[in-house]
C-alpha positions in Angstrom: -10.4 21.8 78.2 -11.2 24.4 80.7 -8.7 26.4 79.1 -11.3 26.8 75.9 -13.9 27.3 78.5 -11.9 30.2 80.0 -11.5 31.5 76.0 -14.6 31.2 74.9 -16.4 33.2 77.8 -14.2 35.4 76.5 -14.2 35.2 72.8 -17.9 36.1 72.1 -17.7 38.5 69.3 -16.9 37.2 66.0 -13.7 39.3 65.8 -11.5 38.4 68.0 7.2 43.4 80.0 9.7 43.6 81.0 9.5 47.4 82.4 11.3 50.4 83.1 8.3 52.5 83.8 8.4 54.8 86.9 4.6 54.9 86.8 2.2 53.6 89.8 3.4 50.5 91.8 1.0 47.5 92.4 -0.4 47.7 96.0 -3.1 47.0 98.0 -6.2 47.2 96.0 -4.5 47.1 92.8 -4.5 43.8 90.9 -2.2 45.5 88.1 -0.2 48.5 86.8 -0.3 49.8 83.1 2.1 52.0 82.4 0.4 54.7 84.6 -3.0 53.4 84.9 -4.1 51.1 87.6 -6.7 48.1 87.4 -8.4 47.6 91.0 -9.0 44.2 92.5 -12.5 45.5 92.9 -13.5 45.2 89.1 -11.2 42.0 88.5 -13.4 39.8 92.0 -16.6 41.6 90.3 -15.9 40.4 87.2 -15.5 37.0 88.7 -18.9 37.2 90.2 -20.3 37.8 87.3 -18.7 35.1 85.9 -19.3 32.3 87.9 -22.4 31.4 86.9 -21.5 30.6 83.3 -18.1 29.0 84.4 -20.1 27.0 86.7 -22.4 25.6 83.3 -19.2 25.3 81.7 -17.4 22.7 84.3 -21.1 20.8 84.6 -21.4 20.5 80.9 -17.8 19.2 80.3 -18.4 16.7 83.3 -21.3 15.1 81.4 -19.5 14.9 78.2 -16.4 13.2 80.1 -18.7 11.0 81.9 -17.7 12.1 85.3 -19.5 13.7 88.5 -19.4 17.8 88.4 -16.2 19.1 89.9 -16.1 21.4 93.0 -15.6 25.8 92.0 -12.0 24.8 93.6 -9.4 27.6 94.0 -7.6 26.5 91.3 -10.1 27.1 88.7 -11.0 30.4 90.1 -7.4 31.4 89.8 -7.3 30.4 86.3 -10.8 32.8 85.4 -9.6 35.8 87.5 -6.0 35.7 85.6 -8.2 35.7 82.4 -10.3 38.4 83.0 -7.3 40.6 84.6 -5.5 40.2 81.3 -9.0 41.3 79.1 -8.5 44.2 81.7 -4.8 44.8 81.0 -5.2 44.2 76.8 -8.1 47.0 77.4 -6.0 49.8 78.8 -2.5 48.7 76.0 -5.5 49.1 73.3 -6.7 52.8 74.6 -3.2 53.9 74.2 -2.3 52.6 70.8 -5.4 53.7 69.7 -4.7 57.1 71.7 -1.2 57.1 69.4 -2.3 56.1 66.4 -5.9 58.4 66.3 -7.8 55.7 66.3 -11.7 56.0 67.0 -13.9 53.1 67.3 -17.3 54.5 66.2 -19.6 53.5 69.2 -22.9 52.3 67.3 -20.5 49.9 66.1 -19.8 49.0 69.4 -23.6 48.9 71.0 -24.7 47.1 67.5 -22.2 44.2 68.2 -23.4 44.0 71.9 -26.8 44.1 71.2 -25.9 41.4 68.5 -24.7 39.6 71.5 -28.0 39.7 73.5 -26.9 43.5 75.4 -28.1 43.4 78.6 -29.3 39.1 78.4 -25.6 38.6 77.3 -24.2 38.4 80.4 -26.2 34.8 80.9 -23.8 33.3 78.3 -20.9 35.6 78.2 -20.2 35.7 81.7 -19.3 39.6 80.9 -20.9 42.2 82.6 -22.0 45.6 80.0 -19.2 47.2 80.9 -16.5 44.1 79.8 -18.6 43.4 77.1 -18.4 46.7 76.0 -14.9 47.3 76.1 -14.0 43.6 74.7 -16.4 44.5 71.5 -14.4 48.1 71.6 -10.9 46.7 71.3 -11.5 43.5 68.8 -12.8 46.9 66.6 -9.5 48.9 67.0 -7.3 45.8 67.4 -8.8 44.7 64.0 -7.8 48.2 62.2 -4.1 48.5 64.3 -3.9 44.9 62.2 -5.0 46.3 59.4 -2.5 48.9 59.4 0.3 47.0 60.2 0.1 43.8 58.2 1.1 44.7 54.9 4.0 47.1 56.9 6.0 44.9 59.2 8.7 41.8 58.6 10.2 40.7 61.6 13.8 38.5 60.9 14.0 35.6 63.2 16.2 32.5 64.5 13.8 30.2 66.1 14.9 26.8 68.0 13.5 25.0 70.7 15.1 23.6 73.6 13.7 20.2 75.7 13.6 22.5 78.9 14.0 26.0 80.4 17.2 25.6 82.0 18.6 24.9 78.2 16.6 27.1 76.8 18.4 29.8 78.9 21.5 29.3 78.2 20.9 29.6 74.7 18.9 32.8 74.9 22.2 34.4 77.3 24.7 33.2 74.6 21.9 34.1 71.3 22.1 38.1 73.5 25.2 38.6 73.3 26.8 36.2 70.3 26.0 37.2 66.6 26.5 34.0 65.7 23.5 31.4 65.6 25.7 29.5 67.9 23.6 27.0 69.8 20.6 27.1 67.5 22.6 25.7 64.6 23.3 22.7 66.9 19.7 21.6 67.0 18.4 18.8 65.1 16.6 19.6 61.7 13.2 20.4 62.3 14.1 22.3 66.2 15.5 25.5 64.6 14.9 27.9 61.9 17.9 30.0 60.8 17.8 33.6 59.6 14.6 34.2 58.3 12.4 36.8 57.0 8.6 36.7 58.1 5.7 38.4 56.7 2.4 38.2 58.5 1.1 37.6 55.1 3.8 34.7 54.1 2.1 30.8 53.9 5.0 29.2 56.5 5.4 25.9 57.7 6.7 26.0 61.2 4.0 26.0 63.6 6.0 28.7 65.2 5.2 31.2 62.7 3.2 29.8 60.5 0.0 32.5 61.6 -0.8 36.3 61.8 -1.3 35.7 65.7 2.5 34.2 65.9 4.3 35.6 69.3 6.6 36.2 66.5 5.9 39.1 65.5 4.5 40.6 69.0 8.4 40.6 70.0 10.1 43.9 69.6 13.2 43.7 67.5 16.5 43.2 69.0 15.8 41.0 71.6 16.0 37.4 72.4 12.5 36.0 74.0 12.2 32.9 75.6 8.3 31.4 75.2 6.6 29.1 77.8 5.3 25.8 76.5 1.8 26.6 76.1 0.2 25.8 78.9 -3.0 23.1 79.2 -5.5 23.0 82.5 -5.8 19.5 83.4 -8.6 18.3 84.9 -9.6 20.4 88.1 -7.9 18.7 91.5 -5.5 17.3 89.3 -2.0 18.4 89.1 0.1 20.8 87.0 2.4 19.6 84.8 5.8 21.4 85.7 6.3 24.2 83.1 10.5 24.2 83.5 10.5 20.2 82.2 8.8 21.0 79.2 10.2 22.4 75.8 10.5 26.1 75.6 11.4 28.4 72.6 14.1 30.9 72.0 13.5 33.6 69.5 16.0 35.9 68.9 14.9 38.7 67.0 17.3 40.4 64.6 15.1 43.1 62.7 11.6 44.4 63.4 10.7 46.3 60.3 7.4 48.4 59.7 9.0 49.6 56.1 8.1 46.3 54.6 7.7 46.1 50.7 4.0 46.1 49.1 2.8 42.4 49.4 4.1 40.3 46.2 3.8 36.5 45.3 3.2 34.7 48.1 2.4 37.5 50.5 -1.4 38.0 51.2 -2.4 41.6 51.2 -4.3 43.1 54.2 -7.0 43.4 52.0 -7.6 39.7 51.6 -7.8 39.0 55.4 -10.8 38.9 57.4 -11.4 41.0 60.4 -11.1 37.8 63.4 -7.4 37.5 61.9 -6.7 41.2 61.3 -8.0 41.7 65.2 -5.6 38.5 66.3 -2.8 40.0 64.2 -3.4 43.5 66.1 -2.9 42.1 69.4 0.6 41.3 68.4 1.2 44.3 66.5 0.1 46.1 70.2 3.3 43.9 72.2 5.7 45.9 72.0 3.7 48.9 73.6 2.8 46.8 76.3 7.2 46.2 76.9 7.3 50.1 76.7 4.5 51.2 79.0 5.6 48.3 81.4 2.7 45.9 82.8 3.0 44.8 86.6 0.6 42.3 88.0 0.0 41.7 92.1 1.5 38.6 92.7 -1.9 37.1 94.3 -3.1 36.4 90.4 0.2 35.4 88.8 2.8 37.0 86.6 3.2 39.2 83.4 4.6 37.1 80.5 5.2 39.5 78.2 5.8 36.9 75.3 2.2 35.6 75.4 0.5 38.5 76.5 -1.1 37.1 79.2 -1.6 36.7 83.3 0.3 33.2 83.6 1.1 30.8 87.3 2.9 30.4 88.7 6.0 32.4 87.9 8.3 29.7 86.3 5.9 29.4 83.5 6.2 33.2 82.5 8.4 33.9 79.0 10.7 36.5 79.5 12.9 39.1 76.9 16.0 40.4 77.3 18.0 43.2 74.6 20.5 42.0 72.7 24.1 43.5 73.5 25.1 46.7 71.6 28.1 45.1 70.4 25.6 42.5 68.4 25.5 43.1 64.6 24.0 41.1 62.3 25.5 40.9 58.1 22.5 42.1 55.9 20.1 39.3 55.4 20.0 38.1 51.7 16.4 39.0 50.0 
């Protein structure tokens, strides 16, 4: 529950890493590193004060529905909202530099019409977002949205998908899947636990709950790689405990192909021009991933880790996905249309 809390402070508008980078280095101050621009702790506990207010409603208001006494702001809970808001401020600055790449402008009427849609300066009352954050949230649904647009007719990502009862399994699979061509452990899996060779479209109706959307981690994973993706995590109840993220099932995707030379949408295949702007927006976020792997994204280890298969701030650092490159010597037969 206060997981939806944390999401929908966040989600107001209707739209909605592993590094090598030799950039800054997170230090005191710094909350994290993007590529080379750095996000202070300064606006991430500022944000939070800001906050607190409408987190504090939130927790009362999901204490009467459950019939309980209002919890206590614990630690806990505050570590859960500043992890949020750090990641709206690390999203922000992978946004400015696709849209920087791509020549993307987001036309700022657009922007101030949206916020003053929201309530403008009243909005921080029920957003919990200062101006600023509002601002910049409104300004990056807008070029997320047309990155998605862009993209989604374009890419095709070919996939083997399986998923393993706990990390420890889950790893070995992804260390043999990175350096094996063959599907190996996946193919052991019971029916239902694995999907074999496939060829995804953003636009394709699918199935799997895996990658059955146009927000699918699937095809936020840059090709040649093999990604192993937390259980999705749910806040309990705050003061109670954690669920351990290593005993849960975890996902290994091992990505054969990333493709943005996709053929024009036939059939099945929704065209871009048939999806709303919430999905397009949801869609760009992914299509922004693998810049996010390039530019590098560090985090200070006081508000968690990077997982750069979800996108996201995540504690503590067991529950973080992580991707490695398949070998060189890895090729793939051509996959059958």
């Amino acid at each position: 529950m206060l997981r939806r809390i944390v999401l929908a402070l966040v989600a107001l508008t209707a739209l909605t890493a592993c590094s090598t980078a030799t950039g800054p280095q997170v230090g005191a101050g710094t909350a994290a590193v993007v590529g080379n621009a750095t996000i202070s702790t300064d606006l991430v506990e500022a944000r939070l004060r800001t906050a607190l207010p409408v987190l504090v409603d939130a927790l009362n208001q999901q204490a009467q529905e459950e019939g309980r006494q209002s919890p206590a702001l614990d630690a806990p809970t505050l570590a859960v909202q500043s992890r949020a808001l750090l990641g709206l401020a690390i999203q922000h600055q992978i946004v400015l530099e696709a849209t920087r790449r791509q020549g993307i402008v987001v036309d700022p009427a657009r922007v101030e019409a949206q916020v003053a849609a929201a309530g403008g300066a009243q909005s921080t009352a029920t957003t919990g977002l200062d101006l600023d954050a509002l601002r910049d949230l409104v300004s990056d649904q807008l070029a997320l949205a047309e990155i998605g647009r862009r993209e989604f007719d374009r890419l095709q990502v070919t996939v083997d998908v399986g998923t393993f009862g706990d990390k420890a399994s889950a790893e070995r699979a992804a260390t043999q899947l990175a350096s094996d061509p063959g599907v190996g452990p996946l193919a052991a899996l019971p029916p239902g636990m694995q999907i074999l060779d496939r060829t995804v479209r953003p636009g394709n109706a699918q199935s799997d709950a895996v990658i059955r959307t146009p927000s699918s981690p699937i095809f936020g994973l840059p090709g040649r790689t093999v990604a192993l993706l937390s259980p999705q995590q749910q806040q309990s109840t705050p003061g109670a405990p954690t669920p351990d993220p290593t005993t849960q099932p975890w996902t290994v995707i091992r990505v054969r192909d990333r493709s943005l030379a996709a053929p024009a949408p036939t059939g099945n295949t929704v065209p871009s021009a048939l999806v709303d702007a919430r999905t397009l927006a949801q869609f760009g976020r992914r299509a922004v991933q693998p810049l996010a792997a390039e530019l590098g994204v560090q985090v200070n280890p006081r508000y968690g880790t990077w997982d750069p298969t979800q996108d996201e701030v995540v504690a503590p650092p067991a529950a973080a996905g992580s991707i490695i490159p398949l070998a060189p010597s890895v090729a793939f037969a051509p996959t059958a249309p």
